[in-house]
C-alpha positions as CSV (number, residue, x, y, z in Angstrom):
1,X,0.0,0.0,0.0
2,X,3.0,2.5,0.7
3,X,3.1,2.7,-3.0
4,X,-0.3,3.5,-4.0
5,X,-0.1,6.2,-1.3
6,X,2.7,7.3,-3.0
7,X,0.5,7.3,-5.8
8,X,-2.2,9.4,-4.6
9,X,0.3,11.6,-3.4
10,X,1.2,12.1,-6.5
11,X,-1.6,12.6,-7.8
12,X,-3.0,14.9,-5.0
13,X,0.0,17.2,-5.7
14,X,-0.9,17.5,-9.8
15,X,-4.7,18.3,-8.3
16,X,-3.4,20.9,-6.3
17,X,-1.6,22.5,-9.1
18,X,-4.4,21.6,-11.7
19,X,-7.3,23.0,-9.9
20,X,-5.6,26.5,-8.8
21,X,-5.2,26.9,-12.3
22,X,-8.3,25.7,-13.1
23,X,-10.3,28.2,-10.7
24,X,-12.4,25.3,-9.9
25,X,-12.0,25.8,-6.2
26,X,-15.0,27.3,-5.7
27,X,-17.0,24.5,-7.5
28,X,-15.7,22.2,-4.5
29,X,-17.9,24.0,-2.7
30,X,-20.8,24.4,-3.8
31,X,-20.8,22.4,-7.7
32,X,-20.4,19.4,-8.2
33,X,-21.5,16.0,-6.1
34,X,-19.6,14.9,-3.5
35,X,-18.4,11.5,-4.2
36,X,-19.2,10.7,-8.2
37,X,-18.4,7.3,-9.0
38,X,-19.8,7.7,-12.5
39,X,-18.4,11.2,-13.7
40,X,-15.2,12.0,-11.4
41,X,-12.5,11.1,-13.5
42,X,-10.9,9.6,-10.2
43,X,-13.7,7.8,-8.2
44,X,-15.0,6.1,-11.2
45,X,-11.5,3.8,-11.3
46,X,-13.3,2.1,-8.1
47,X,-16.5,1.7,-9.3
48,X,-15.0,0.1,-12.5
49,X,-14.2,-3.2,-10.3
50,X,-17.6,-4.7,-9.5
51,X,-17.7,-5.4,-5.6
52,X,-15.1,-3.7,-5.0
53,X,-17.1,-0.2,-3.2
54,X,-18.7,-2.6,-1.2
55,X,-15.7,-4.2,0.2
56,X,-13.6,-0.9,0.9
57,X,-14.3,0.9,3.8
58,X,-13.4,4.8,4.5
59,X,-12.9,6.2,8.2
60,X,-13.0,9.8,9.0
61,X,-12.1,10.6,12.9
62,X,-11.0,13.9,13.7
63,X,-7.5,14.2,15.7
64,X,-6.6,17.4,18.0
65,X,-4.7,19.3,14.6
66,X,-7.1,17.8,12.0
67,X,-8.1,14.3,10.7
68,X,-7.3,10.8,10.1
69,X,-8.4,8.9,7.2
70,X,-8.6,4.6,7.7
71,X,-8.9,2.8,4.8
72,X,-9.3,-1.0,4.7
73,X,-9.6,-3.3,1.6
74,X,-11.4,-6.5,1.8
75,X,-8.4,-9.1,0.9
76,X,-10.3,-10.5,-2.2
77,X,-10.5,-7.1,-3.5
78,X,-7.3,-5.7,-2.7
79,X,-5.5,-6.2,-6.5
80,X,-9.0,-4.4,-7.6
81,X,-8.1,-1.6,-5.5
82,X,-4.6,-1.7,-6.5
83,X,-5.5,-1.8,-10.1
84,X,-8.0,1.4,-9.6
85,X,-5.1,3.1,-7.8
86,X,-2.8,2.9,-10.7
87,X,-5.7,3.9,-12.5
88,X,-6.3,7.0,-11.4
89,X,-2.2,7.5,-11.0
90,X,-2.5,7.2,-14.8
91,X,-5.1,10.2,-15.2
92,X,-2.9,12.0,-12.7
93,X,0.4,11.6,-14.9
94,X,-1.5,12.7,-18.4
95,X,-2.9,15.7,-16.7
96,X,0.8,16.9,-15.2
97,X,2.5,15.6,-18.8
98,X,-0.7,17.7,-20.5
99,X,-2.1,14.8,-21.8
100,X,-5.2,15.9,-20.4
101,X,-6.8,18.8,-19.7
102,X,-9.1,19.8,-16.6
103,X,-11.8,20.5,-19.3
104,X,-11.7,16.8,-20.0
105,X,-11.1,15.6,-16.4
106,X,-14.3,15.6,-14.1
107,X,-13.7,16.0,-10.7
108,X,-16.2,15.1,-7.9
109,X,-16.2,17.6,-4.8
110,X,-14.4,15.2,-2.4
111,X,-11.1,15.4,-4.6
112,X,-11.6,19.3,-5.8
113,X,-11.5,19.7,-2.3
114,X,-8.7,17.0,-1.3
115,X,-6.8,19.0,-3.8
116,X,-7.4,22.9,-2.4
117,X,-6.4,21.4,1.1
118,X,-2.8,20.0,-0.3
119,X,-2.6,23.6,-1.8
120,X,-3.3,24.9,2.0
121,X,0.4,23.1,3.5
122,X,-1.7,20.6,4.9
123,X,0.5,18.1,6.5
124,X,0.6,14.3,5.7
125,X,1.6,11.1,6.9
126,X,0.9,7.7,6.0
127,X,1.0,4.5,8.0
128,X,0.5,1.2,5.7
129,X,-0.3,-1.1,8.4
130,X,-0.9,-5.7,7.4
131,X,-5.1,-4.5,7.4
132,X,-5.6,-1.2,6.6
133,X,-3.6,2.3,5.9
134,X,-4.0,5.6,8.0
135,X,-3.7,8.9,6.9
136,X,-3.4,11.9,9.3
137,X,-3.8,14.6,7.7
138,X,-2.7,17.7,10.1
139,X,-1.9,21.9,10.3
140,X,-0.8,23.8,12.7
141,X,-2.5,27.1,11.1
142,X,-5.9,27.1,13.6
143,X,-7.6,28.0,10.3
144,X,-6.3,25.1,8.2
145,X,-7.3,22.7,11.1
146,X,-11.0,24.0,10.6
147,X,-11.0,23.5,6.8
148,X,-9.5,19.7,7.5
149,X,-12.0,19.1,10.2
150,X,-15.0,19.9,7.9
151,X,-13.3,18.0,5.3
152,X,-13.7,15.1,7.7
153,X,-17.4,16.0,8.7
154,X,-18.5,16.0,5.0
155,X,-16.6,12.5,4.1
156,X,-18.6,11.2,7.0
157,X,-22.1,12.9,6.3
158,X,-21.6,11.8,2.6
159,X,-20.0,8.2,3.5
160,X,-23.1,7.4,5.8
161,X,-25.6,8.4,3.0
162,X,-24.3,6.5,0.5
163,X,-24.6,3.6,3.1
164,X,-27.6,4.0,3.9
165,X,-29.1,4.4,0.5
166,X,-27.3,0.5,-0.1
167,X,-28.8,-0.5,2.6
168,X,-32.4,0.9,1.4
169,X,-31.8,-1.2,-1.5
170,X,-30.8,-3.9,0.1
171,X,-34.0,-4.1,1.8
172,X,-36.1,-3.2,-1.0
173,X,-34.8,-6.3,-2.7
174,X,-35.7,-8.9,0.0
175,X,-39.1,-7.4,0.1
């Protein structure tokens, strides 16, 4: 896993860059959905392995200087994962090499605004444990700390919904 963070490192730092040029911050905000696993350039890499969103799970748990991210991948589904992490390390590369353009690279709100808190100085570190991989993502700019901390509160509003609407499903099918 240390290399797939590397990975999304990467391709957090060509997000920072691409939407400050872009001047898509503001659509981060208040444009585009949340989490898009059918239009964001990004998220769509996990939805193209079937099972795989419902075998990954995403923790958001606010720390004293601003959040930590858990990620666990169901061992069946962990080459999936792998695979969708290249894949969106591939976008990444074409859009630093110009290969792409943000015109052609839909962006869901969760990484618009991933990549306006890299552009912050956000601080990160990354622990690949045997199960699962932690993020802390952390400022010591009181103001920064805020923006991470909503960051958090907005991956778990929209994580919960998008559970609870499989779960609605779920249910309607056994009835």
């Amino acid at each position: 896993m240390r290399n797939t963070f590397s990975a999304l490192l990467g391709l957090m730092l060509v997000l920072t860059v691409a939407v400050s040029a872009s001047g898509q911050e503001e659509k981060a905000v208040t444009g585009p959905q949340w989490f898009d696993l059918e239009n964001c350039a990004f998220c769509k890499q996990l939805s193209a392995h079937e099972g795989l969103m419902d075998h990954v799970t995403w923790e958001y748990h606010d720390v004293a200087n601003g959040m930590m991210n858990i990620t666990t991948v169901h061992p069946d589904y962990k080459e999936a994962y792998l695979k969708a992490q290249h894949d969106m390390q591939v976008i990444s590369s074409d859009l630093a090499a110009g290969k792409r353009t943000m015109a052609d690279t839909p962006m869901c709100g969760h990484c618009l605004a991933y990549g306006m808190l890299m552009m912050s100085g956000v601080k990160m570190e990354y622990v690949d444990g045997k199960t699962a991989g932690v993020l802390l993502m952390t400022s010591d700019n009181p103001e920064t700390v805020k923006k991470i901390k909503e960051f958090a509160e907005r991956n778990r509003t929209e994580l919960a919904t998008m559970q609870a609407a499989k779960e609605a499903a779920k249910k309607e099918k056994t009835e």
